[in-house]
PDB file of N, CA, C and O in Angstrom, chain B, residues numbered from 101:
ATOM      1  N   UNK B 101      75.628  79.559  82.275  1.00  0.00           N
ATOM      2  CA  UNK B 101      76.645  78.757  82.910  1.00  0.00           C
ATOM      3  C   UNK B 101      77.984  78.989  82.217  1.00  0.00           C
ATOM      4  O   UNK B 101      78.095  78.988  80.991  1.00  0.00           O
ATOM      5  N   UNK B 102      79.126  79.214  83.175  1.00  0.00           N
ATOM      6  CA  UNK B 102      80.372  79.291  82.513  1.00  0.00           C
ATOM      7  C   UNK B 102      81.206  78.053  81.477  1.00  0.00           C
ATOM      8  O   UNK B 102      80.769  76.924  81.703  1.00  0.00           O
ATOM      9  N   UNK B 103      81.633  78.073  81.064  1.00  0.00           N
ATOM     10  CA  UNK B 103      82.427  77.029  80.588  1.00  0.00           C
ATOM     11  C   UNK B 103      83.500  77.008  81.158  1.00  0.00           C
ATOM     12  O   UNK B 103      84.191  78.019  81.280  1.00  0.00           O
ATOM     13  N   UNK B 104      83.972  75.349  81.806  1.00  0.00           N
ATOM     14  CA  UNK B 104      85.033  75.276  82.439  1.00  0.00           C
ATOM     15  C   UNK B 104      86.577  75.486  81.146  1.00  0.00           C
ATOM     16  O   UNK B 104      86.729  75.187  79.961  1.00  0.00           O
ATOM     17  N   UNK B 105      87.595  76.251  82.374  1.00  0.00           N
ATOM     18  CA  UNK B 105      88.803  76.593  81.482  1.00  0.00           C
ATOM     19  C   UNK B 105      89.718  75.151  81.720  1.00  0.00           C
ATOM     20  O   UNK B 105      90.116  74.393  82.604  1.00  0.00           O
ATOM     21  N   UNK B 106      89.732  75.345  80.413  1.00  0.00           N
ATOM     22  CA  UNK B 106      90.575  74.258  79.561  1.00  0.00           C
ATOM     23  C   UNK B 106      92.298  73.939  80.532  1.00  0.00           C
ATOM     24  O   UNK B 106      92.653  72.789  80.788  1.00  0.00           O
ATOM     25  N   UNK B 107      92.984  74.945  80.859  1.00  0.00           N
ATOM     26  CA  UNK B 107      93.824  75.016  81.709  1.00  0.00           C
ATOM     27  C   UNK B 107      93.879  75.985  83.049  1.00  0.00           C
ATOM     28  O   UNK B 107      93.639  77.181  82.889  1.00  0.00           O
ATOM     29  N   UNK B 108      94.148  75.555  84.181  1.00  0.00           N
ATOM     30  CA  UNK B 108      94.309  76.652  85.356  1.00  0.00           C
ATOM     31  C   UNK B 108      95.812  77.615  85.307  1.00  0.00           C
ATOM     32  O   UNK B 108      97.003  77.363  85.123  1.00  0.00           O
ATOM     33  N   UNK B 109      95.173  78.564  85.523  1.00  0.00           N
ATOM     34  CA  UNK B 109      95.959  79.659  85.252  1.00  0.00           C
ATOM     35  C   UNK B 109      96.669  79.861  86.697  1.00  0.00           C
ATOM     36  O   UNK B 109      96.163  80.073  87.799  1.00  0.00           O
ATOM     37  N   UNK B 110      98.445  79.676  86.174  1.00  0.00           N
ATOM     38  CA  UNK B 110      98.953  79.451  87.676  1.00  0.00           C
ATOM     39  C   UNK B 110     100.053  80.602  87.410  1.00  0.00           C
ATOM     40  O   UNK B 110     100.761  80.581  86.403  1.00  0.00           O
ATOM     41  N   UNK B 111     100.131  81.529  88.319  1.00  0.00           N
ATOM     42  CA  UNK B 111     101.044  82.478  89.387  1.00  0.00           C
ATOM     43  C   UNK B 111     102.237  82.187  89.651  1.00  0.00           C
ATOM     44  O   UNK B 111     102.129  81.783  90.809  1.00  0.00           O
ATOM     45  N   UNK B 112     103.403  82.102  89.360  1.00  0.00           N
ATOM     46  CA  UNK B 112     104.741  81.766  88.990  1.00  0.00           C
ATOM     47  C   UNK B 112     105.156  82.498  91.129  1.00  0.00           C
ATOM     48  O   UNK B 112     105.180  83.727  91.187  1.00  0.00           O
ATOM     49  N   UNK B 113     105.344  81.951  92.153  1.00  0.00           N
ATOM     50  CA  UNK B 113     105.651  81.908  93.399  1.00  0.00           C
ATOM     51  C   UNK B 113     106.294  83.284  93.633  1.00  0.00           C
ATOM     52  O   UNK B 113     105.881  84.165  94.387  1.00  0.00           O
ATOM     53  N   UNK B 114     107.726  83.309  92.598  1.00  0.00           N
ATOM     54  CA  UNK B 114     108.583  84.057  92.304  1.00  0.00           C
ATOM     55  C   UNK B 114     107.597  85.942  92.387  1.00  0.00           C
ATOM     56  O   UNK B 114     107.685  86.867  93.195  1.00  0.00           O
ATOM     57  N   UNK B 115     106.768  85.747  91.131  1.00  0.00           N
ATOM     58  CA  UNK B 115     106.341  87.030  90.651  1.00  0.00           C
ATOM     59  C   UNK B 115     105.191  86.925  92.369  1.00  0.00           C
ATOM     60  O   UNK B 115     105.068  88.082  92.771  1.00  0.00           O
ATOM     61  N   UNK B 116     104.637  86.190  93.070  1.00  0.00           N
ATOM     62  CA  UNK B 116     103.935  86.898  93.913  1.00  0.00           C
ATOM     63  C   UNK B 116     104.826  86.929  95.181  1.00  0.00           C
ATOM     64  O   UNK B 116     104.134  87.298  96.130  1.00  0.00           O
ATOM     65  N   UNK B 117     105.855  86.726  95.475  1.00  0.00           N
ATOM     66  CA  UNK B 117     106.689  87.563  96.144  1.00  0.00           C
ATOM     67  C   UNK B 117     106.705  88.743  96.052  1.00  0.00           C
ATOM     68  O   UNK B 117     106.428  89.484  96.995  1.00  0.00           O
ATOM     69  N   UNK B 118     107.066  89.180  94.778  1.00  0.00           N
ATOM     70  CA  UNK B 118     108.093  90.468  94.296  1.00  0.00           C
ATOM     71  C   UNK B 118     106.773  91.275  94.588  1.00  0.00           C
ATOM     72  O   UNK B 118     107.000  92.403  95.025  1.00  0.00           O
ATOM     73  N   UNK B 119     105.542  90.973  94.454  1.00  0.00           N
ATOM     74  CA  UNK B 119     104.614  91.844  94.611  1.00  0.00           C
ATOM     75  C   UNK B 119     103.890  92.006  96.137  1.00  0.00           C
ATOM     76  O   UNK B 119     103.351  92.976  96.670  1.00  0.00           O
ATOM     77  N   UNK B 120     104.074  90.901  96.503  1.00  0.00           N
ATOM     78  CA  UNK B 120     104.226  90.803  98.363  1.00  0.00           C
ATOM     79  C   UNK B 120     105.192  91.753  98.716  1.00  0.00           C
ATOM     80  O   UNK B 120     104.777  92.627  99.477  1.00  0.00           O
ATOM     81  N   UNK B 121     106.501  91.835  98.334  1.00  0.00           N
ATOM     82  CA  UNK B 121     107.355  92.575  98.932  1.00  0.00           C
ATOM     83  C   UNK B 121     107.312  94.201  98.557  1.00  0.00           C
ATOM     84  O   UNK B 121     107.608  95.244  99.140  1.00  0.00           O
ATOM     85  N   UNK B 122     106.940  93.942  97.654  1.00  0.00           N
ATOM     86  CA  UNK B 122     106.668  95.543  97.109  1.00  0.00           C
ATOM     87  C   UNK B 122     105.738  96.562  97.493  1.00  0.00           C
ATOM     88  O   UNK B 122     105.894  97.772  97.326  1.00  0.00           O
ATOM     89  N   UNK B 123     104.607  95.898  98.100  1.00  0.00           N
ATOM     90  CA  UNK B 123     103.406  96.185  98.524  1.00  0.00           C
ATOM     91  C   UNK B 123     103.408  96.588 100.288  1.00  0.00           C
ATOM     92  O   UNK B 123     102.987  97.481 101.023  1.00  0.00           O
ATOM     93  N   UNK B 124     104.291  95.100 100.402  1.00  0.00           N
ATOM     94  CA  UNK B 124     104.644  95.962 102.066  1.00  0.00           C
ATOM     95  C   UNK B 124     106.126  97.117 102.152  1.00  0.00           C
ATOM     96  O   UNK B 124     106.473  97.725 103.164  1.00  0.00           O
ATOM     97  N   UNK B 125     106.411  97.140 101.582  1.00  0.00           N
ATOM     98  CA  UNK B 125     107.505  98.144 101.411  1.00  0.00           C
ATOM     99  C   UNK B 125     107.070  99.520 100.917  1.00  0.00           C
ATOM    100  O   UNK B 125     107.615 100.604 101.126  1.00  0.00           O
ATOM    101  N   UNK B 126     105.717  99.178 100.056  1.00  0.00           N
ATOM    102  CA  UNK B 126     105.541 100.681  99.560  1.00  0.00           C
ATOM    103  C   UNK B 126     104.535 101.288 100.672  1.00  0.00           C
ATOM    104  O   UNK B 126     104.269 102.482 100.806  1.00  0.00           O
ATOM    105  N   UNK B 127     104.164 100.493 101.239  1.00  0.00           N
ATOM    106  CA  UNK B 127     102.708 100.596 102.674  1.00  0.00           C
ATOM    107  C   UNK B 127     103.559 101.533 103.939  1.00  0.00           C
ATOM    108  O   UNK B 127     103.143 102.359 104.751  1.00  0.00           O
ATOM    109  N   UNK B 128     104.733 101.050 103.706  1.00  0.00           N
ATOM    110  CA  UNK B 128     105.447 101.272 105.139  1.00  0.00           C
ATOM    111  C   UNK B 128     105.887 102.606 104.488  1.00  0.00           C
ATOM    112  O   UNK B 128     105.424 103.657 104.931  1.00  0.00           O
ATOM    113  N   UNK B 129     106.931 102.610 103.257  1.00  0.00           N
ATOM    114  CA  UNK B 129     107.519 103.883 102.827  1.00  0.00           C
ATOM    115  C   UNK B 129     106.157 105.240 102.609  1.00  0.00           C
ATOM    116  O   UNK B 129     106.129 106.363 103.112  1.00  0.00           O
ATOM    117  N   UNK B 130     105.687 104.928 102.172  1.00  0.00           N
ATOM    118  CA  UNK B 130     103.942 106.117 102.555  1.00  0.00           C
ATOM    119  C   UNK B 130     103.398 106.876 103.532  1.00  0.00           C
ATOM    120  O   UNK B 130     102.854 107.977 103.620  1.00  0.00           O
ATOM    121  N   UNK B 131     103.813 105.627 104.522  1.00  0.00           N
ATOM    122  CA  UNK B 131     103.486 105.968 105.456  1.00  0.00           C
ATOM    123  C   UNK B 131     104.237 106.943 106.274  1.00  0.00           C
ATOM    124  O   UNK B 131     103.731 107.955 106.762  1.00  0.00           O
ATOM    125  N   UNK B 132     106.037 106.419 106.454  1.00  0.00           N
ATOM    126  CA  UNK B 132     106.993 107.099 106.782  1.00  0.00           C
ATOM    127  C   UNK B 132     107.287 108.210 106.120  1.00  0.00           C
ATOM    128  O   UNK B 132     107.765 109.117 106.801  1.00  0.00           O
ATOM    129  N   UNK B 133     107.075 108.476 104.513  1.00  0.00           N
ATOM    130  CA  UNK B 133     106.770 110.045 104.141  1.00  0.00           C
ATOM    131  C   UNK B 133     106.072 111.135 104.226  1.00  0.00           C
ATOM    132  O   UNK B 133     106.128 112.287 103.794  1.00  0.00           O
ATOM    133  N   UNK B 134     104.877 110.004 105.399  1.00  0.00           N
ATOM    134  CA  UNK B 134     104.304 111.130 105.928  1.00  0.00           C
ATOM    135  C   UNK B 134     103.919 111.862 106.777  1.00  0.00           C
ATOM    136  O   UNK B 134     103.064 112.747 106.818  1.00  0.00           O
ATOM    137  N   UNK B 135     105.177 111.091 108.047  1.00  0.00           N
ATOM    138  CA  UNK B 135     105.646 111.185 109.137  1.00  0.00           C
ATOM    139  C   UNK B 135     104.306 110.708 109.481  1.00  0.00           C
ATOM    140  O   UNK B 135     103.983 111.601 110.265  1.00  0.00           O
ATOM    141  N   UNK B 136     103.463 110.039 109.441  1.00  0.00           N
ATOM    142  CA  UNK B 136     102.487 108.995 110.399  1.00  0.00           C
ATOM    143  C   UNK B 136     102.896 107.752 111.030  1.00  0.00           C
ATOM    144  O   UNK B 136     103.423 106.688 110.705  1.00  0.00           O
ATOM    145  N   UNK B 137     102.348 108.436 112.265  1.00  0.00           N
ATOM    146  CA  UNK B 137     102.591 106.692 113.497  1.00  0.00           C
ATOM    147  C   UNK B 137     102.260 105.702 112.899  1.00  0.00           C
ATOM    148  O   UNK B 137     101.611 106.067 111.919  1.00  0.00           O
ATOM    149  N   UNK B 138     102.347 104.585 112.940  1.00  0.00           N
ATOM    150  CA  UNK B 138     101.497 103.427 113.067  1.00  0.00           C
ATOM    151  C   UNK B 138     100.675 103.126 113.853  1.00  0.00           C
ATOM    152  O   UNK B 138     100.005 102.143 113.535  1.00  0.00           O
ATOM    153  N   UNK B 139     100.415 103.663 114.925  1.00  0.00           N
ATOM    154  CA  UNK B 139      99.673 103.753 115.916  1.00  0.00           C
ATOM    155  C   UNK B 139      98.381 104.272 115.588  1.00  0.00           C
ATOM    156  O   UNK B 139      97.276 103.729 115.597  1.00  0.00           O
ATOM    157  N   UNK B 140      98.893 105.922 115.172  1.00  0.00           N
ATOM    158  CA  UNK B 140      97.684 106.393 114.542  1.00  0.00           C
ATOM    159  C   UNK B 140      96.825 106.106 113.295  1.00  0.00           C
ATOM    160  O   UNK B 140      95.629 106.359 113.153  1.00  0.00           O
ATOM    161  N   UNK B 141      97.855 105.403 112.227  1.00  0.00           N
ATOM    162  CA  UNK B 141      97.107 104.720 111.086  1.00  0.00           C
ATOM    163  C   UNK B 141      96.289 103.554 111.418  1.00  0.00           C
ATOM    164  O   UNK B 141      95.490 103.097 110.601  1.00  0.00           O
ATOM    165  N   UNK B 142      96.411 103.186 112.273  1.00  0.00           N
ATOM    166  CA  UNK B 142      96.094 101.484 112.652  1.00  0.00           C
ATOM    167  C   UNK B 142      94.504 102.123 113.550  1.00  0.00           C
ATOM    168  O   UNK B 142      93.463 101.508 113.779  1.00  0.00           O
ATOM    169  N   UNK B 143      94.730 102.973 113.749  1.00  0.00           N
ATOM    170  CA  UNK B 143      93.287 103.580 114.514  1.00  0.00           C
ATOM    171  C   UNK B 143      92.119 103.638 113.642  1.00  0.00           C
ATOM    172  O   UNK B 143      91.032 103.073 113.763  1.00  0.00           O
ATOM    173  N   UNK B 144      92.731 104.754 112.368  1.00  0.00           N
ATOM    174  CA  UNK B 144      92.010 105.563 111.504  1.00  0.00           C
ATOM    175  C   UNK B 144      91.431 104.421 110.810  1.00  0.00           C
ATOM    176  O   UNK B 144      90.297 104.375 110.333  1.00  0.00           O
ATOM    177  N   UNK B 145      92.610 103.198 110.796  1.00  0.00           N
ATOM    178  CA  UNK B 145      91.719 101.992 109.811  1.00  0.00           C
ATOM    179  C   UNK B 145      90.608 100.775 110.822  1.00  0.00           C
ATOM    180  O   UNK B 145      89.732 100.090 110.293  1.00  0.00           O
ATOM    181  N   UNK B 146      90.858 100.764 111.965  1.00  0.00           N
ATOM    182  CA  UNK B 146      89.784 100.175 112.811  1.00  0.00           C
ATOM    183  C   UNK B 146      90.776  99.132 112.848  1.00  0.00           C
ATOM    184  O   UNK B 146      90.196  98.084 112.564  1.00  0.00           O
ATOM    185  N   UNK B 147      92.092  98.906 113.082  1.00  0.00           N
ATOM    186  CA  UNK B 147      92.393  97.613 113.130  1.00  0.00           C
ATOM    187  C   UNK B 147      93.747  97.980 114.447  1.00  0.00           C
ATOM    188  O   UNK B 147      94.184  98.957 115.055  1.00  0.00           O
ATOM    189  N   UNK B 148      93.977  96.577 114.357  1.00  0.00           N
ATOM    190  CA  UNK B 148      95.275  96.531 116.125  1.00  0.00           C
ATOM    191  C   UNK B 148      96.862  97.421 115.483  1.00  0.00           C
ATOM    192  O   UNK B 148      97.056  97.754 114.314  1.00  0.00           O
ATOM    193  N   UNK B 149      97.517  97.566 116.298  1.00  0.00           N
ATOM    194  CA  UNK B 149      98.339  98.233 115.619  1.00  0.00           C
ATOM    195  C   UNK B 149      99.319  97.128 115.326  1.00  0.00           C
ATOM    196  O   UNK B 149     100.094  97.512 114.449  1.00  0.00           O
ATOM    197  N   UNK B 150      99.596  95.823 115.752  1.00  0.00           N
ATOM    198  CA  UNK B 150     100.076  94.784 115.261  1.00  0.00           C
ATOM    199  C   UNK B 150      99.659  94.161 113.753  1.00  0.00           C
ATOM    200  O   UNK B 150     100.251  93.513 112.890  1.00  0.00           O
ATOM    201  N   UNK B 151      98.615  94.593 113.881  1.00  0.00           N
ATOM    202  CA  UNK B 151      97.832  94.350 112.498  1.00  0.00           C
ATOM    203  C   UNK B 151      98.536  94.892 110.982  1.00  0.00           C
ATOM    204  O   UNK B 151      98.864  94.290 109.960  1.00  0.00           O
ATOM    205  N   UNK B 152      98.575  96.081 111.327  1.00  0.00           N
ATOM    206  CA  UNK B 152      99.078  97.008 110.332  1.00  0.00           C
ATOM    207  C   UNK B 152     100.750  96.908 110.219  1.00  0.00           C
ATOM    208  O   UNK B 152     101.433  96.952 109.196  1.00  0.00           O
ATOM    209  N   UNK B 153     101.157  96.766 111.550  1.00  0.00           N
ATOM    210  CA  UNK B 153     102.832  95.957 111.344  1.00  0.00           C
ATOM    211  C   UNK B 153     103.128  94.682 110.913  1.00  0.00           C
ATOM    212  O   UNK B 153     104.328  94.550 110.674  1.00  0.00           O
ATOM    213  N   UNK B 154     102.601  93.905 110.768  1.00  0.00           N
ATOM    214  CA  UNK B 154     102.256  92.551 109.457  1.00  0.00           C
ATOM    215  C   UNK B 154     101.966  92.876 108.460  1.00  0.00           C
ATOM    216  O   UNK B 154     102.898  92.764 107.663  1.00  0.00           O
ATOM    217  N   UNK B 155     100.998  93.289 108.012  1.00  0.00           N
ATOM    218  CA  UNK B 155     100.958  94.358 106.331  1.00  0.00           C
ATOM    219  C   UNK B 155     102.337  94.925 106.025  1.00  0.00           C
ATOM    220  O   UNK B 155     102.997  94.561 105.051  1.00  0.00           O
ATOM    221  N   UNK B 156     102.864  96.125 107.188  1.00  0.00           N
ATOM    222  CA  UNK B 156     104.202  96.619 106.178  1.00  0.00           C
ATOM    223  C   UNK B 156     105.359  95.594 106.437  1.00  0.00           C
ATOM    224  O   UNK B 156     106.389  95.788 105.791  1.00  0.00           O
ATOM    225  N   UNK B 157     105.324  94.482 107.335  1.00  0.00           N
ATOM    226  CA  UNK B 157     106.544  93.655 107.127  1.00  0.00           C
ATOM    227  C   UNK B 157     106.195  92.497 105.878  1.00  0.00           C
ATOM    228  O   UNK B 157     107.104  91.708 105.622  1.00  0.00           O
ATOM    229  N   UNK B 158     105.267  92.414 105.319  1.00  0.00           N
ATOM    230  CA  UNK B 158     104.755  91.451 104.927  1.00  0.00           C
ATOM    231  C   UNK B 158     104.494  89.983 104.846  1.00  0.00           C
ATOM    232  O   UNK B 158     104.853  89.154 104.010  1.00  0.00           O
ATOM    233  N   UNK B 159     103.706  89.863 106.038  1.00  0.00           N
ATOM    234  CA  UNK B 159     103.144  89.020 106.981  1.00  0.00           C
ATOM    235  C   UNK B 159     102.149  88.410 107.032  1.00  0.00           C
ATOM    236  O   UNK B 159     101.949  87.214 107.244  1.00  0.00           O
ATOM    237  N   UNK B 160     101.305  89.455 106.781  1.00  0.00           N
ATOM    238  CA  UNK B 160      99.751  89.578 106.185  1.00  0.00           C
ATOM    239  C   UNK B 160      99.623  90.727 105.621  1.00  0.00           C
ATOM    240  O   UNK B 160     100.294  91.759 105.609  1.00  0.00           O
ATOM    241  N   UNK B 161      97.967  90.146 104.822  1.00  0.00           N
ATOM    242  CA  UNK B 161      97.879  91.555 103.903  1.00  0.00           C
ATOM    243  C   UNK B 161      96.369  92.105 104.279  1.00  0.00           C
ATOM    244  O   UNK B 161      95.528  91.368 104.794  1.00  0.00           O
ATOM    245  N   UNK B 162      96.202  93.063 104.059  1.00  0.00           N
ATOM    246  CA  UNK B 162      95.059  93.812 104.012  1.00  0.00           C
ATOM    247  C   UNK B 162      93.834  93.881 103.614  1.00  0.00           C
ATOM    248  O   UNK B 162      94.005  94.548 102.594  1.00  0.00           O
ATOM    249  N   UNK B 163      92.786  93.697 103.662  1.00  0.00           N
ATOM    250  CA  UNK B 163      91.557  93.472 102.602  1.00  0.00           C
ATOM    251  C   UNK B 163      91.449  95.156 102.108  1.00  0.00           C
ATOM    252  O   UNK B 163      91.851  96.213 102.595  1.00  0.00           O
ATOM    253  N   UNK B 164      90.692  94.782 100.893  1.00  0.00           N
ATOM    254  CA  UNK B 164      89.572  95.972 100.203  1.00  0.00           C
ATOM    255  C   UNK B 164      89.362  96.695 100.677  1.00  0.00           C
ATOM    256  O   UNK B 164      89.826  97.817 100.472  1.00  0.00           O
ATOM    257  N   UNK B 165      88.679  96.439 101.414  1.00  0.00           N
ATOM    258  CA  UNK B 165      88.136  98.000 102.603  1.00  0.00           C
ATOM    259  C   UNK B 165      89.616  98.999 103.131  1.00  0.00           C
ATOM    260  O   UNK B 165      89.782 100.173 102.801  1.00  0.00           O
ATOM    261  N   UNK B 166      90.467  98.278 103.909  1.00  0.00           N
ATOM    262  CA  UNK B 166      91.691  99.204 104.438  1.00  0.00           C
ATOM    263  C   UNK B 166      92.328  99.194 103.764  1.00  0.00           C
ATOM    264  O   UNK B 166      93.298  99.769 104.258  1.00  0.00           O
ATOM    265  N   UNK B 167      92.804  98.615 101.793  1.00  0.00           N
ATOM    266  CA  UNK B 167      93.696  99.045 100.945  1.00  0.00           C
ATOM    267  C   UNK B 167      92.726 100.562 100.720  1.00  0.00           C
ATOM    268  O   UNK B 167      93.195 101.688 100.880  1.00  0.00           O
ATOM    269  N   UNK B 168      91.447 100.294 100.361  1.00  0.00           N
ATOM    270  CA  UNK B 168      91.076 101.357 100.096  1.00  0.00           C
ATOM    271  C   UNK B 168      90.528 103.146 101.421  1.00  0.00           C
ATOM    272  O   UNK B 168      89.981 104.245 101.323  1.00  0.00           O
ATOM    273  N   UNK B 169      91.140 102.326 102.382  1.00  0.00           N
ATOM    274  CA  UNK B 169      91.229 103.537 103.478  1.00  0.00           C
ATOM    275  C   UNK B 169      92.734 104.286 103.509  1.00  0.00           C
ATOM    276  O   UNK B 169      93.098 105.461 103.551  1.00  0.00           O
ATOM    277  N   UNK B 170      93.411 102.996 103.467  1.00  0.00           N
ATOM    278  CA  UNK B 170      95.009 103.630 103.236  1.00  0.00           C
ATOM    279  C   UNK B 170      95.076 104.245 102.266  1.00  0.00           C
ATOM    280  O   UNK B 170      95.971 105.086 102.348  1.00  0.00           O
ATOM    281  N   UNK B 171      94.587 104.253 101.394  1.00  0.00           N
ATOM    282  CA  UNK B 171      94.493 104.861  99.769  1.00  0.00           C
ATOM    283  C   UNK B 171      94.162 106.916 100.299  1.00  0.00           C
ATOM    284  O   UNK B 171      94.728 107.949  99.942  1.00  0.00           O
ATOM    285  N   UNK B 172      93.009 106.644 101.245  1.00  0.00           N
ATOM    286  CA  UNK B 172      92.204 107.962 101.401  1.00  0.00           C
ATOM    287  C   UNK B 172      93.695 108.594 102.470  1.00  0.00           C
ATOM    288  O   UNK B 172      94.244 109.676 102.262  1.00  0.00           O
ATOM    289  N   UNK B 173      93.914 108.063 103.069  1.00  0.00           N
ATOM    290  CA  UNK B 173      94.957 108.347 104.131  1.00  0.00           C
ATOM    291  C   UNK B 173      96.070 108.547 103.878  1.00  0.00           C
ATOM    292  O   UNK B 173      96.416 109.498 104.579  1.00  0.00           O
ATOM    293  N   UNK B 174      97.117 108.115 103.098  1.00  0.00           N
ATOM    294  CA  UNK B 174      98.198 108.282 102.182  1.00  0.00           C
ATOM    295  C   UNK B 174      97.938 109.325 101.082  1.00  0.00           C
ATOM    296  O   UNK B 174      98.915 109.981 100.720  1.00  0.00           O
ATOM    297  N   UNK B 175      96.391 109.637 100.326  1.00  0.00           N
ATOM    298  CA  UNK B 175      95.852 110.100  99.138  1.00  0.00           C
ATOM    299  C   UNK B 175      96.933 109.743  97.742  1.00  0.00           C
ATOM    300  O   UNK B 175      97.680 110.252  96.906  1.00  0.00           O
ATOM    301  N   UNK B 176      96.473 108.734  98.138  1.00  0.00           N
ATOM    302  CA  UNK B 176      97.665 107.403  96.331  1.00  0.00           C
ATOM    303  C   UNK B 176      95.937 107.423  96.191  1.00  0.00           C
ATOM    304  O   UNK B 176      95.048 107.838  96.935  1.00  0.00           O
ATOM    305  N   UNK B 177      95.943 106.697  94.734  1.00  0.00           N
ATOM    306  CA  UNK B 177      95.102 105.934  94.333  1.00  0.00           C
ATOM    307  C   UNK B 177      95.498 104.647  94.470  1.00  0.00           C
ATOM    308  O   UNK B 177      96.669 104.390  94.751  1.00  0.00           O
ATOM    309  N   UNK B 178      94.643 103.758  94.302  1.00  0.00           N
ATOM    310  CA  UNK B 178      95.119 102.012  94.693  1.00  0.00           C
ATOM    311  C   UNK B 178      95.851 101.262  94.121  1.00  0.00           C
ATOM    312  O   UNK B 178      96.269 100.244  94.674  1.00  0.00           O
ATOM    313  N   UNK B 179      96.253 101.679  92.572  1.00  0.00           N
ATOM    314  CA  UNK B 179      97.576 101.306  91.884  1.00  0.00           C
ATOM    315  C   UNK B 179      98.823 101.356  92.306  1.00  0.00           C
ATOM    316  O   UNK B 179      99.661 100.546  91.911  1.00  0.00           O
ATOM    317  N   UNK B 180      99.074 102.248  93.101  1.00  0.00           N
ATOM    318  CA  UNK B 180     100.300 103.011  94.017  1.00  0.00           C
ATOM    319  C   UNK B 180     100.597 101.658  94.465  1.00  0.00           C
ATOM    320  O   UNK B 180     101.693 101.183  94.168  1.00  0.00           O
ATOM    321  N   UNK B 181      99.656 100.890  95.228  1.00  0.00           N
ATOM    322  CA  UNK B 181     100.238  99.795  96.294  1.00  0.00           C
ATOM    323  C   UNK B 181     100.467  98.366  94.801  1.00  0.00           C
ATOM    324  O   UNK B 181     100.747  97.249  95.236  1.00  0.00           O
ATOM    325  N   UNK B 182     100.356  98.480  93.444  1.00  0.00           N
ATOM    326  CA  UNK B 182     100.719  96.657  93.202  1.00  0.00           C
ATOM    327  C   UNK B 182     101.244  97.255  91.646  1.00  0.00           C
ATOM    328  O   UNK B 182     101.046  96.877  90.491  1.00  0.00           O
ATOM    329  N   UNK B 183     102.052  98.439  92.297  1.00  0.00           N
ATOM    330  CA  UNK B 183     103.024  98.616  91.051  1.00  0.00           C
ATOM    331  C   UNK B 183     104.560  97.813  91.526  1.00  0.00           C
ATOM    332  O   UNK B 183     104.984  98.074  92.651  1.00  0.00           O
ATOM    333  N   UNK B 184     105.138  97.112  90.881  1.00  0.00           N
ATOM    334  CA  UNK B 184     106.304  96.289  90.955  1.00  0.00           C
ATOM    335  C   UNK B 184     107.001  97.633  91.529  1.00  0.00           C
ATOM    336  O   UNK B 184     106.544  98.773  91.455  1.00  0.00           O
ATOM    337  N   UNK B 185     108.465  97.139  92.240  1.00  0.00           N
ATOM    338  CA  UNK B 185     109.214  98.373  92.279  1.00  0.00           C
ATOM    339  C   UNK B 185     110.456  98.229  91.306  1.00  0.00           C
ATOM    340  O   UNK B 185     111.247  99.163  91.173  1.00  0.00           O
TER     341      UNK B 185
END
């Protein structure tokens, strides 16, 4: 059994912006360097193509599975997307 933590560990609003914004900015710029539709990325990942235009406006975000398809598709490794800019 764990031991409960003594204090909750809280996320300053500020710093998960900067990483919200960074993340859809670097999703979109990847993409546009590599002259890929959105149309066609939004295929390759099984999702709507509205879908994937909420991710790069940052709107919504992506699960595991399609960070790590965009990863194969862009060819970044998965650090690429939650490096600050």
């Amino acid at each position: 059994m764990r031991p409960k933590p003594e204090k909750e560990v809280r996320v300053p609003e500020s710093e998960i912006l900067e990483y919200d914004n960074a993340f859809a900015v670097r999703m979109k710029s990847l993409r546009d360097e590599r002259g890929l539709k959105r149309g066609w990325v939004a295929e390759q990942l099984g999702v709507h193509y509205n879908t994937l235009k909420n991710w790069e406006l940052g709107k919504a975000h992506p699960g595991t599975r399609e960070i790590l398809a965009l990863c194969k598709i862009y060819h970044v490794k998965p650090d690429v997307f939650f490096r600050s800019l």
